[in-house]
N, C-alpha and C positions, 0 to 999 in steps of 0.2 A: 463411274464409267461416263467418260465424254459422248455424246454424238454431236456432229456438225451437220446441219440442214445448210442445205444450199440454195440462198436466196436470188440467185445471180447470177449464173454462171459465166453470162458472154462481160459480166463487169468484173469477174474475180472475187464478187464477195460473198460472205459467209455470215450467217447468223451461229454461236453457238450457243447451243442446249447442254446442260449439264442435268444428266439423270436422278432426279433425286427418290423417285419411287415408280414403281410399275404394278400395275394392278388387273383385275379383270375387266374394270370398266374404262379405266385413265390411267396415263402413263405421266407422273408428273415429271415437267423441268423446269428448273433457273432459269433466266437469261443471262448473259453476260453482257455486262452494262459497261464493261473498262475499253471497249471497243467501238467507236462510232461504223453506223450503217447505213451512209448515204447513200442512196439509190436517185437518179434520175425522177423527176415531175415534170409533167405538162405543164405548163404553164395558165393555161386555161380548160378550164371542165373541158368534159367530152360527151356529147350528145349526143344522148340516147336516142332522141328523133331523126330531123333534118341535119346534117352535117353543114357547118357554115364553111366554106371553102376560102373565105376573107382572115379567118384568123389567122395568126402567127402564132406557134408553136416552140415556144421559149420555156427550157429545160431550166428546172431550178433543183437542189438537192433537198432531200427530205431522208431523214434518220426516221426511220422505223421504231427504234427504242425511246427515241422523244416521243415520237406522236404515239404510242399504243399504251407507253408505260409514265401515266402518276404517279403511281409512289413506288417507285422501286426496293424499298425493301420489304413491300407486301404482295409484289407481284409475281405469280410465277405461272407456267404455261400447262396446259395438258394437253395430249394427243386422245383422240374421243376411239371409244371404245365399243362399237352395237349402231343400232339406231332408233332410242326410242325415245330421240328429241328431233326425227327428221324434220317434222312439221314445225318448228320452230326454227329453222334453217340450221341446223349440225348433223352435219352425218359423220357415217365412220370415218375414221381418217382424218378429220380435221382438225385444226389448233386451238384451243381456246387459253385466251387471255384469263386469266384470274387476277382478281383486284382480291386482297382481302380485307383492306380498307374501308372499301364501300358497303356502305348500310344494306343491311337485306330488307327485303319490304313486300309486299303485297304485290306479287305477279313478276319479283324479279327470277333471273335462269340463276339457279346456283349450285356448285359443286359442293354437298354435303356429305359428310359420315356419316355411315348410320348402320349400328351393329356391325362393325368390322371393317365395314367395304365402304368406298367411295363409289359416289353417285350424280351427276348432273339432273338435274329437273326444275321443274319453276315450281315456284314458292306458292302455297294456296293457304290465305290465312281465315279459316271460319268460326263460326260459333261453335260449333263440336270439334275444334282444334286445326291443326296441323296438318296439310298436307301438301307430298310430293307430288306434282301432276307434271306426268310423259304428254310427247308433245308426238303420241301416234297411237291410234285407237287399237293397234296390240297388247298392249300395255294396260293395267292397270292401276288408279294413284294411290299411291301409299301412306297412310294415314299411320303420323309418329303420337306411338304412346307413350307411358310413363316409365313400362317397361324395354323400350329402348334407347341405345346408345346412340345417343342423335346430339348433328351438331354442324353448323352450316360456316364450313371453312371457307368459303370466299364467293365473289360473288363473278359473273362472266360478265367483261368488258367488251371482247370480241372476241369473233368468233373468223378462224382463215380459213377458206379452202380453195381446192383448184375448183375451176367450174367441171363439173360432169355432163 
């Protein structure tokens, strides 16, 4: 099943999503990489502070699928599911980039298996083992044993959302 998200509307472009699994926590998808997605850039940053009223405002194009995606054939997205990674900026509804290429390590945010289900949480490496640590004091972290099915499919690159 296709879905197409709409990156653009007043430019006519389109990012597509191909559906590859859907779950209680993430809804995974592909990107389509056969289609460039240049979007309009500023030319120069945009300040947060004082606005300079001297600059000139020169549009350059920028692809989304260059700049988000390294290695494309490890890359693929999920739509977030809950929020018990709000405090580490993801809430429901939002994109998250997966690299599966990149090393997991101590304190990174990772989308893991574990017994059945997928799970985003950051990475907590100690001396009495493994754990998943939510990034919202509802939640509590889940410490992988021997006896489960664990296994850290990829690691979060970025993370989209609209501002709320």
């Amino acid at each position: 099943m296709a879905d197409v998200y709409s990156c653009n509307e007043n430019l006519g472009k389109t990012m597509r999503l191909t559906r590859l699994h859907s779950g209680s926590v993430l809804d995974f998808f592909t990107p389509d990489l056969t289609t460039l997605l240049e979007l309009p850039l500023a030319g120069t940053a945009i300040a947060a502070g004082f606005p300079s009223p001297a600059e000139e405002y020169i549009e350059i194009a920028l692809d989304l699928n260059k700049e988000l995606i390294k290695h494309p054939a490890a890359t693929f997205y999920a739509r977030v599911k809950g929020n018990s990674m709000v405090d580490a900026g993801i809430q429901d509804g939002d994109l998250l980039v997966i690299d599966k290429a990149l090393e997991a390590k101590e304190g990174s945010i990772a989308v893991c298996f574990l017994d059945g289900e997928f799970t985003v949480k950051r990475l907590s490496v100690r001396e009495e083992g493994v754990y998943l640590m939510p990034a919202n004091a509802e939640f509590k972290p889940i410490k992988i044993t021997e006896e489960n099915d664990f296994l850290v499919w990829g690691i979060v690159a970025y993370v989209i959302h609209k501002p709320r």
